[in-house]
Residue, then its C-alpha position, 0 to 999 in steps of 0.5 A: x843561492x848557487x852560482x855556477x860551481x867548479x869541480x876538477x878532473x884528475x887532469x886539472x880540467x874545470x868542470x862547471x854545473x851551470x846553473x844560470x842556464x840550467x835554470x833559465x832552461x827550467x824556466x821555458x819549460x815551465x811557461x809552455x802552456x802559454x803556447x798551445x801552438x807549439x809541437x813542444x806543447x801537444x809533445x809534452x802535455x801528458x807529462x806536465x805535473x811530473x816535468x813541473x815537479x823535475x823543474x821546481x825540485x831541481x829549481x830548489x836544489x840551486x837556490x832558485x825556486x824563488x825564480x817561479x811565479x809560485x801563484x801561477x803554479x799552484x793555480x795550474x797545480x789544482x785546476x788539474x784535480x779531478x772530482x775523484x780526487x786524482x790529478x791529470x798531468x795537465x787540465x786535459x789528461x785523466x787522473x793518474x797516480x804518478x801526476x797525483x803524487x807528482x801535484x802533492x810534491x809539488x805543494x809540498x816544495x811550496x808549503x801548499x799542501x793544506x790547500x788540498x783536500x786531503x781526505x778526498x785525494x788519499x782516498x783516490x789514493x788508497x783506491x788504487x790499492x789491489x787485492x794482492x796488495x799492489x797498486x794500479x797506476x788509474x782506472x784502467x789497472x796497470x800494475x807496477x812497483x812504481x804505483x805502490x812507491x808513490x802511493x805510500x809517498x803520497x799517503x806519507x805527505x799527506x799522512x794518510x798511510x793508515x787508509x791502505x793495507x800496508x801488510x799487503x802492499x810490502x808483501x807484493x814488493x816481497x813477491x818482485x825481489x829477483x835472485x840478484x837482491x834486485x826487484x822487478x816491477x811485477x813478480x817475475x820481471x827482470x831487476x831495473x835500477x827504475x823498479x828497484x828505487x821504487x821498491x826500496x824507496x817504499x821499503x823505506x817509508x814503510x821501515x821495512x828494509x830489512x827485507x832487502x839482502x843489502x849487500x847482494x844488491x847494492x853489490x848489484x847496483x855497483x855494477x851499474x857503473x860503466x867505464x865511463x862513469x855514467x850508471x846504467x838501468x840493467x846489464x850490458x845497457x848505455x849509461x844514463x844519467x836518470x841512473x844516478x838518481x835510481x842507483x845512488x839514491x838507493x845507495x844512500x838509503x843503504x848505507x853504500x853510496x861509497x860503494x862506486x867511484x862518485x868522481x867519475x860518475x860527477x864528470x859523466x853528469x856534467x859532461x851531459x850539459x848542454x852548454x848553449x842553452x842549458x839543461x842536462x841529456x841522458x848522455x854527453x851530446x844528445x838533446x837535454x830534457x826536464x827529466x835527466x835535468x832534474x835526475x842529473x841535479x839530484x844525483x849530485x846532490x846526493x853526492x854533496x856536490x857543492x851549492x846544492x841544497x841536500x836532497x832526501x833519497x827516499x822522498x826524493x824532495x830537499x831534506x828541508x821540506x822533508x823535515x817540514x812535512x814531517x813537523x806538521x804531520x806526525x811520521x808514523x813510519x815506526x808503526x807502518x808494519x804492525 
């Protein structure tokens, strides 16, 4: 188990991830549904399976996802299924495809997948797909690299990738690849660290990386990091810690993750600790949030910060259940593009 872990600074300052805060933080997010009256509850409702899946990822990255009262969980997890097969990200919200991969990861992170209906889940999943090879994120048709990440994460969990034309869907991720080696999150828009994790991250389950020009992009995500440190999302923008999973990991997918100054972007992340009551902000002294918690956890491990469990760049779960998802179900990523 993790304990509260100390790094030094070229001043010989100690800077120390806290993680018995961070994980008692984690825990009051993870028990708001038992206060409907509270604001934090109407505020947060829409996003619950993503902000679980956050919580219990950075939860198993500490050593602590034992901590979790895992019945209750899976419970909730599949009481926000739908007849369609989509998850909501709560009992009140439609089905969508970021709160469906978000539920499938976090079964996975428990080992409950084979509670699921595969079948009828993937072919939500597949469902989506467009016929220029996209993905719509629902019903309602908003189109987005992040959707075609997570579908063929989901369909990978699940090994269900054959359900979708794969030929089509890298060929769209193709179309958004900007004159900066970077990716939009349709053809056209502009390159976002965000967009580009979401391409390379499908571009990798689907072995296809070769369609990346590796060193102009990487030498675009380097530039991310600012004088401070911290990475930002597109030029001349604030740092943010959420980047230093949406750059690093796309980094180490590439073979570059030594391409940026690891130590200065370690002290930014720990400087965004709240240290009273736990959790991590977007910069040093704003509020903390579930999601830059789990974003500013990852990104150390990535960088193989001390104590904490190995996360996978491209599935974004821990490398152990990545490996165990893998020995159940035969990867097929060999084969994706034939």
């Amino acid at each position: 188990m993790a304990s509260n872990q100390e790094v030094s600074d070229d001043q010989g300052l100690r800077r120390t991830l806290l993680v018995d805060k961070h994980a008692a933080y984690i825990k009051s997010f993870s028990r708001l549904w038992e206060n409907p009256d509270k604001l934090e509850f109407v505020a947060t409702e829409h996003f619950w399976m993503s902000g679980m899946y956050w919580g219990l990822s950075a939860m198993y990255l500490t050593g602590r996802l034992d901590e979790m009262d895992k019945d209750a969980i899976v419970s909730w997890v599949l009481r926000c299924q739908h007849p369609c097969g989509g998850f909501g990200g709560s009992e009140r919200n439609d089905p969508h495809m970021l709160y469906t991969l978000s539920a499938v990861q976090i079964l996975a992170l428990y080992d409950k997948v084979d509670e699921l209906d595969a079948d009828k889940v993937a072919s939500y999943v597949a469902g989506l797909q467009q016929p220029d090879g996209s993905f719509a994120g629902d019903a309602w048709g908003e189109i987005d690299t992040r959707f075609t990440y997570c579908a063929l994460l989901c369909l990978s969990i699940l090994g269900r990738t054959s359900l979708i034309n794969m030929p089509a869907a890298l060929d769209f991720i193709a179309r958004c690849k900007n004159f900066d080696g970077g990716f939009g999150c349709t053809p056209g828009n502009e390159s976002h660290a965000g967009q580009v994790f979401t391409c390379i991250g499908a571009l990798s389950l689907a072995d296809a990386l070769h369609l990346v020009d590796r060193d102009l992009f990487c030498w675009w995500l380097c530039e991310r990091q600012t004088k401070t440190g911290g990475l930002n999302g597109r030029p001349e923008k604030l740092q943010d810690v959420c980047y230093s999973w949406w750059c690093l990991s796309c980094l180490s997918i590439l073979g570059r993750l030594h391409w940026i100054d690891r130590d200065a972007l370690t002290r930014f992340i720990l400087d965004c600790q709240d240290e009273e009551d736990g959790g991590i902000s977007d910069r040093p002294d704003d509020m903390a949030d579930i999601y830059h918690t789990f974003f500013g956890i990852a990104g150390l491990s990535l960088m193989g910060y001390p104590g904490l469990a190995p996360i996978d760049p491209t599935w974004a779960l821990p490398v152990e259940v990545v490996e165990r998802i893998k020995k159940r179900t035969p990867w097929p990523g060999h084969r994706l593009c034939s």
